[in-house]
C-alpha positions in Angstrom: 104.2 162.9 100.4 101.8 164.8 101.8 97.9 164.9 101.5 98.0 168.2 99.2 100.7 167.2 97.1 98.9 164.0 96.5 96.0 165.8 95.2 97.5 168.4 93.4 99.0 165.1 91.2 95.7 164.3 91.1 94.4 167.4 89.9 97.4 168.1 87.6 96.6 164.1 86.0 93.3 165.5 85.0 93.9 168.2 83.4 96.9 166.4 81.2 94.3 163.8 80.4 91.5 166.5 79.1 94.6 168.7 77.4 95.5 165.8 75.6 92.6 164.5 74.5 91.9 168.7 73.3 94.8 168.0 70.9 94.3 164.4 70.0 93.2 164.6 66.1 92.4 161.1 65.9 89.0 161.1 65.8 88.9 164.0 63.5 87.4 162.3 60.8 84.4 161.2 62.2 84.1 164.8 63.7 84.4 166.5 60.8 81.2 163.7 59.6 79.2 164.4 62.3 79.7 167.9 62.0 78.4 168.3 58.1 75.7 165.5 59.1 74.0 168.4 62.1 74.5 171.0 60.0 72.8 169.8 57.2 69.5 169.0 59.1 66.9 171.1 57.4 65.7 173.4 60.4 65.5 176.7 59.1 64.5 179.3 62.1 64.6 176.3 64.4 68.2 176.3 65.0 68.5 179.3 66.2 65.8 178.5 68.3 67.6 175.4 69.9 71.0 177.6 69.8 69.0 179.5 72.2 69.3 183.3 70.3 65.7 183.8 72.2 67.2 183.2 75.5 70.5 184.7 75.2 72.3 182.5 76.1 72.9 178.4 75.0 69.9 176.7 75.9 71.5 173.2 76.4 72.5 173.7 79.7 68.8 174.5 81.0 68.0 171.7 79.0 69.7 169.1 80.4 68.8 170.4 84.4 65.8 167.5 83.6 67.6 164.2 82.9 70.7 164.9 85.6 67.8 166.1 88.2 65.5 163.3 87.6 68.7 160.6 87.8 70.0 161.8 90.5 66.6 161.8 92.5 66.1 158.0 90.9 69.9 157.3 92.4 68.6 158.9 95.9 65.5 156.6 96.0 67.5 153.9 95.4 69.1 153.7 98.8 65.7 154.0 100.5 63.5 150.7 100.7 60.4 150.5 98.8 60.6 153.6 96.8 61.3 151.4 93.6 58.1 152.9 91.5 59.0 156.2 92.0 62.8 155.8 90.9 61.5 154.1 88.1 58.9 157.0 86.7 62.2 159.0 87.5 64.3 156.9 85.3 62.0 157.5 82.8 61.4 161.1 82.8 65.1 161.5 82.3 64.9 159.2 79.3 62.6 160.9 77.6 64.2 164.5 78.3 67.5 163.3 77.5 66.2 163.5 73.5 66.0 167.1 73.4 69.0 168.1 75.5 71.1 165.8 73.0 70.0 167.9 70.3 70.7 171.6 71.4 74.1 170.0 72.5 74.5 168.7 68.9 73.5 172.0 67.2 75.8 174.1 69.1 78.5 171.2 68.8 78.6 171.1 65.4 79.5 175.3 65.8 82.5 175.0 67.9 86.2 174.9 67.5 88.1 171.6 66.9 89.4 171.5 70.2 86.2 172.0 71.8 84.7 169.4 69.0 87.5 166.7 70.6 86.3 166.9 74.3 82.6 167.2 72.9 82.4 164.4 71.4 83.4 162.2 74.7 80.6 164.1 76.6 78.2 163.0 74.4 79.5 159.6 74.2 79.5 159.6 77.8 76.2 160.6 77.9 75.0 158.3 75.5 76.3 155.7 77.7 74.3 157.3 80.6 71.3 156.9 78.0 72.0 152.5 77.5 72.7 151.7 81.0 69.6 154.0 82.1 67.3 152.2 79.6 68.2 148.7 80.9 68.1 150.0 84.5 63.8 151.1 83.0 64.0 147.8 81.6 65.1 145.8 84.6 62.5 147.2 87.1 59.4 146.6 84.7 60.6 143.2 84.6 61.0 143.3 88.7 64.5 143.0 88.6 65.5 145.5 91.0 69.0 144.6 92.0 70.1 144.7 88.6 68.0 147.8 88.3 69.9 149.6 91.1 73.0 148.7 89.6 72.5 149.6 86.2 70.8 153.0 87.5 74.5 153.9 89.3 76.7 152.8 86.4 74.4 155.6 84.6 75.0 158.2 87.1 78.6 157.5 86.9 78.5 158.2 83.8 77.2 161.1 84.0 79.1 162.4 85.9 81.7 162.0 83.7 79.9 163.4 80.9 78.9 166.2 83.6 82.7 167.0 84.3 83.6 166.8 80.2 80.9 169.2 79.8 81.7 172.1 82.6 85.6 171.4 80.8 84.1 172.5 77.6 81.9 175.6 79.1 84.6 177.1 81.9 87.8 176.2 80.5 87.2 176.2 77.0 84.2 178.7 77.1 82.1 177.4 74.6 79.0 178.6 74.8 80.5 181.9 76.6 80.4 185.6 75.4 83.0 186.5 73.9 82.1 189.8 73.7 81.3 190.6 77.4 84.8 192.7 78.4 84.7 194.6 75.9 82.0 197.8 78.3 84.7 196.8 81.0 87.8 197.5 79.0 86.4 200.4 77.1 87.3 204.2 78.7 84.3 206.4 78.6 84.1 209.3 75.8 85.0 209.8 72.3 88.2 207.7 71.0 89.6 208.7 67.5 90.1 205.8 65.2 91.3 207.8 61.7 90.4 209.8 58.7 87.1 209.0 57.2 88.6 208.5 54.0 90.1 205.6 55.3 87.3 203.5 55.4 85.9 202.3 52.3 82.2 202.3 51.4 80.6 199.1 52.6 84.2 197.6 53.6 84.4 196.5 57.1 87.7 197.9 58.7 89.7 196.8 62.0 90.6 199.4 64.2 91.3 199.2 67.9 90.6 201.3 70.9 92.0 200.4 74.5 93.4 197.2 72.7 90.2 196.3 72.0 89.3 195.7 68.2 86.9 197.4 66.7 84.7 197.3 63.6 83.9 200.0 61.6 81.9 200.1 58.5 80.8 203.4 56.4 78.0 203.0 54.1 76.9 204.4 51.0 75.0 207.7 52.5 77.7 208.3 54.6 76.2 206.9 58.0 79.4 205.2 59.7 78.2 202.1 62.2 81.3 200.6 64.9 80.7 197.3 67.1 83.3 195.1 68.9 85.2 193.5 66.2 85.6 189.9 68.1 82.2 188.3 67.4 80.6 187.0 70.6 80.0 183.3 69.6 83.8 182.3 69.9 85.8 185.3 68.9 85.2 185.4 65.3 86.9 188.2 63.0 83.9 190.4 61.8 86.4 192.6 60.0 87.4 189.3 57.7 83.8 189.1 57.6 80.7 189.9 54.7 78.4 193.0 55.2 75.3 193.0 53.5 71.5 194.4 54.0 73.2 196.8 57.3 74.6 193.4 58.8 78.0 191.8 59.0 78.4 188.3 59.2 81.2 186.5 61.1 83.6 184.1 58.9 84.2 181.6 61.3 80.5 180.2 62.0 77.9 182.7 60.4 76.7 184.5 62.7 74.9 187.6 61.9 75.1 190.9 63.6 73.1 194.7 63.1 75.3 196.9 62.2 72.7 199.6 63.4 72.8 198.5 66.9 74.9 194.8 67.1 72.0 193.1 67.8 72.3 189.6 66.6 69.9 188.3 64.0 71.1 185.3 63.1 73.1 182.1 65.2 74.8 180.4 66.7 75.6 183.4 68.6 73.4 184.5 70.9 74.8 187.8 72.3 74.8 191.2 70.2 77.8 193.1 70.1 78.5 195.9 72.0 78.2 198.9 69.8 79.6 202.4 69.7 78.1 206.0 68.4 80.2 207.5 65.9 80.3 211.2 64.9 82.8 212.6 62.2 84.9 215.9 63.9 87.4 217.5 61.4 87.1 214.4 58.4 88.2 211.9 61.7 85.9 209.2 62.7 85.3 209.4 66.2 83.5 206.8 68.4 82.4 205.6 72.0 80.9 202.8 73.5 77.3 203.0 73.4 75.8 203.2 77.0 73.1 201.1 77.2 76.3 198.6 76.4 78.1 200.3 79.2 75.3 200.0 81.3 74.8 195.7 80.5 71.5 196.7 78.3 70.3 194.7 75.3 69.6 196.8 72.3 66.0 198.3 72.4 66.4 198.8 76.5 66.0 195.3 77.7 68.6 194.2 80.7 71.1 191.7 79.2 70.8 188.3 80.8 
């Protein structure tokens, strides 16, 4: 057998291990716990904040650049002799950033789909190993034990690594923490796209309709304005036509997320892209709509470039 067949077996091993463990239930249960247990943490504005709305994008993953840097740097100073002091104030910097990259990972956890729950769960376990054999590596070299330091420190990294691999699983083949919503200005065609009679939408009723295959919400209100946005919320591809609209905003069934229906801009988490939105004019009783260009062009609502 050659070399690439070998490691194509390899490869293929992997992924049968992680798409297993994707459709393994067993540990449901305690998921489902966990899940109800982050979620009912009382922290108001602040979760949006740790979703990372602000930034546009998940904040864990910025978040946890400190504890993989700083262990990785402890790991390097390891293998050069008498560096010991500085591995150790290493060691400890990532232990005490590891805190508040758990928590954004646990927020937007708690928000994802069961599958992505299943192989989440091991990354944090995985990481919370990292976490143990890091402390008793801290431990271990204030007591001048540096052998059992060193090894300690490498059975961490090992385990991060793990936990490293579980979590780009979860971001590029399951894209959590991915917009959902980002084809949709590549996928539109430019000008005006009929999408049916205006007495076909109800007042205050969202209704799907779909342009270029891709779904599209449209909502009239009360004084007649009509409002249209991408119908697949941007958190994880949420129905917004299934969802509620209320106060000019639609919320998403599937996790809560709130949405303008002026503009798409997204007011409330865990998502944290808007939708791409679409003018709307009415031309012979037909609603007619296009994609909105500062969409087209990859710009926020209110003019600032989309990170």
């Amino acid at each position: 057998m050659s070399v690439t067949s070998r490691r194509r077996m390899r490869q293929s091993r992997v992924l049968r291990l992680l798409d297993r463990l994707e459709r393994e239930p067993g540990a449901d249960p305690l998921i489902e716990v966990l899940r109800r247990g982050v979620r009912a943490v009382p922290l108001g504005r602040g979760r949006d904040v740790l979703h990372g709305r602000w930034l546009g994008h998940p904040v864990h993953p910025l978040m946890v650049q400190v504890p993989v840097g700083s262990w990785l740097s402890a790991a390097v100073l390891d293998l050069w002799p008498g560096r010991s002091r500085e591995a150790a104030l290493l060691v400890g910097v990532g232990l005490a950033a590891a805190t508040p990259a758990a928590v954004t990972g646990a927020v937007d956890w708690a928000e994802l789909h069961p599958q992505q729950q299943r192989v989440g769960l091991v990354h944090a376990l995985a990481n919370t190993a990292a976490v143990g054999l890091y402390g008793a590596s801290l431990t271990c070299r204030v007591r001048g034990r540096e052998t059992a330091a060193r090894a300690y420190g490498f059975l961490g990294l090992t385990a991060v690594g793990l936990g490293g691999m579980l979590g780009g699983h979860l971001a590029y083949r399951q894209a959590s923490g991915a917009n959902h919503a980002e084809e949709v200005p590549h996928v539109v065609t430019q000008g005006w796209h009929r999408t049916g009679a205006v007495d076909e939408f109800p007042v205050g009723r969202p209704v799907r309709r779909t342009v270029d295959d891709v779904p599209v919400l449209v909502v009239r209100e009360s004084g007649g304005t009509i409002h249209a946005l991408a119908e697949r919320c941007s958190h994880l591809a949420g129905p917004l036509s299934e969802g509620t609209v209320a106060d000019g905003c639609v919320r998403c069934p599937w996790h809560g997320s709130v949405f303008r229906l002026s503009d798409g801009w997204n007011v409330q988490g865990p998502a944290t892209a808007p939708q791409p939105a679409f003018d709307t004019r009415i031309v012979d009783g037909h609603v007619e709509i296009r994609l909105r260009q500062q969409d087209r062009d990859g710009r926020a609502p209110g003019g600032r470039k989309a990170g």
